[in-house]
C-alpha positions in Angstrom: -121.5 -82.8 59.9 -121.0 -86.0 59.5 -122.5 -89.1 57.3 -122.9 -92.7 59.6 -124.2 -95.5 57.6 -127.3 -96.9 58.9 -127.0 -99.6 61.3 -130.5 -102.0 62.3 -131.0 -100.2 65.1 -131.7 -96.5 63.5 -135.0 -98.3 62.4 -136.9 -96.9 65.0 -135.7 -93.7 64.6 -135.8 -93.7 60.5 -139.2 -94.7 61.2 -140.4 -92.0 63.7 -139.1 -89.9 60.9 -140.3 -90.9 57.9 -144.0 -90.7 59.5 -143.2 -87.1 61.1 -146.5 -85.1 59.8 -144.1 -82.4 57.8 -142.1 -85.2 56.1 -145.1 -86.9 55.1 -146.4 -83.5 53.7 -143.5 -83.0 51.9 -142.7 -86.4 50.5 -143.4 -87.8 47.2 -145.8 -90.7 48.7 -147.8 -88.4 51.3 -149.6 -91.7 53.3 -148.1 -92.7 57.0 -146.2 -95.7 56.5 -146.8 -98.9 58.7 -144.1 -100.0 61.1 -144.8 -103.4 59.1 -144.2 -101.7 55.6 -141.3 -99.7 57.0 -139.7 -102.7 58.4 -139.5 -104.9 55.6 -138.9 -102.2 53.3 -135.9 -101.0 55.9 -134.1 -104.4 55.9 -134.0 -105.0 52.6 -132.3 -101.6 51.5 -129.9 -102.7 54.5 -129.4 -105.7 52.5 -129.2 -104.0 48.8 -125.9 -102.9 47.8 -127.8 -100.2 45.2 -128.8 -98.7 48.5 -126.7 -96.2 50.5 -128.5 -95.4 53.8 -127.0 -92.8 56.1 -127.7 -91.1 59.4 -126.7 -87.6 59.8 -124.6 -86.3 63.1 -123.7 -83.2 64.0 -122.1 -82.6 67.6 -122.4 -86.6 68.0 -126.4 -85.9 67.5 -128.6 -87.7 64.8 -130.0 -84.4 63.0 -131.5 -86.8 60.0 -131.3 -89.2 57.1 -130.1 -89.3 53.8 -130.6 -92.0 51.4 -128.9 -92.5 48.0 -130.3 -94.9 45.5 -128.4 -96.6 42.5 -130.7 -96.4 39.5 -128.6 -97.7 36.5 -126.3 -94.7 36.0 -127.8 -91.6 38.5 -128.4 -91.4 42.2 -131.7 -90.9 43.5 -131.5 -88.0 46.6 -134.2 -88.9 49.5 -133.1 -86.8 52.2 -134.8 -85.2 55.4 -134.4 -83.0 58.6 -135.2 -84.1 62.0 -138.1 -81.9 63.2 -135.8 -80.2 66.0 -133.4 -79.0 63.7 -135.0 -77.8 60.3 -134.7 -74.0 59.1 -131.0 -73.7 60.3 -129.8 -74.6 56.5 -128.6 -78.3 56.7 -130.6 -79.8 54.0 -128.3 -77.7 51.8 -125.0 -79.2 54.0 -126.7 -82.7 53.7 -127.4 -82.7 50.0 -123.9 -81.5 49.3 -122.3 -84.6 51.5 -124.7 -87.3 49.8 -123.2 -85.7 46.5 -119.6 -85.6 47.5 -120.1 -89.1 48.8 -121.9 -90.6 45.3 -118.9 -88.9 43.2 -116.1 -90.4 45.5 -117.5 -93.8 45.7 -120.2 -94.8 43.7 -118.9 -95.9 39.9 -120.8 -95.7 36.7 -122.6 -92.7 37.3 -123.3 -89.8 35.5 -126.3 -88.0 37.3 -127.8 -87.0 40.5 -131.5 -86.9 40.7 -134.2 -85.4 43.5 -137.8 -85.8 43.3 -139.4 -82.6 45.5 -142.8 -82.3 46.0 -143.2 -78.6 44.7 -145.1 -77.2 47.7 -142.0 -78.0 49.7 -140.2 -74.7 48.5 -137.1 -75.0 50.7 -136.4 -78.4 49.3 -136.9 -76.6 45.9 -134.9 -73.9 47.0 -131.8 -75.9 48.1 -131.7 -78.2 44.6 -131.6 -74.8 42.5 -128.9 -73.4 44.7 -127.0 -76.2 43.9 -127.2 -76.1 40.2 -129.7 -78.6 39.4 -131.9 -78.2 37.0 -135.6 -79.0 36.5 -135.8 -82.3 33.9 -139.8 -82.1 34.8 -142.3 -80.5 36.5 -146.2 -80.6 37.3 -149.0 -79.2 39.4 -147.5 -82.3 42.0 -143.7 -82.7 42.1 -140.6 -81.3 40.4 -137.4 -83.6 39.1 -134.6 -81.9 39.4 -131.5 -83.4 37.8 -127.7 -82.5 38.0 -125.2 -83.8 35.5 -121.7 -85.1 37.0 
């Protein structure tokens, strides 16, 4: 598996994504996003060195995103699956790359953070495997938080 930093033109793709029905379900802001919204909100993360976009390959195919955001001293997790590759267990491969990646090269942090909607149990299921723990939790989402 392999992490490929976004390039301007995964934004079609990232898009198609982002607005794929389960992802939506799943994601902290459930409304489709327009291609207007999406675009302007794309190019300036491409722009925001806080902002560490990435495609995920596997076999030289783009199996889906991950997205680490610099909030003063923790990393925000946004990750998902492409729709054709979800249930073999690479959100937990993904999530462990995004973290190897924010403790090699990311400075001046000292936490990694996820928000999860809490229907989406395998998300859930993947942050507690990995030994974060839950910093908050309501009849919507769950934070989980790991300390590094």
């Amino acid at each position: 598996m392999l992490l490929r930093k976004v390039h301007l033109s995964d934004c079609e793709t990232l898009f198609r994504w982002i607005n794929d029905m389960e992802v939506r379900k799943n994601a902290r802001y459930t409304d489709v996003v327009s291609i207007e919204d999406f675009t302007d909100r794309f190019n300036k993360e491409l722009e925001n060195e806080n902002v560490y976009s990435f495609i995920v390959e596997k076999d030289s195919v783009s199996i889906g995103q991950i997205k680490l955001s610099k909030d003063e001293e923790r990393i925000v997790f946004n990750y998902s699956v492409d729709k054709n590759y979800r249930g073999q267990g690479l959100g937990t491969e993904i999530v462990k790359q995004g973290e190897k990646f924010a403790k090699s090269n990311i400075n001046n942090i000292n936490k990694l953070v996820a928000y999860v909607r809490g229907s989406n149990k395998g998300s859930c299921k993947i942050f507690e495997n990995l030994n974060y723990t839950i910093a908050f939790s309501n009849d919507d989402y769950v934070i989980y938080e790991k300390n590094i």
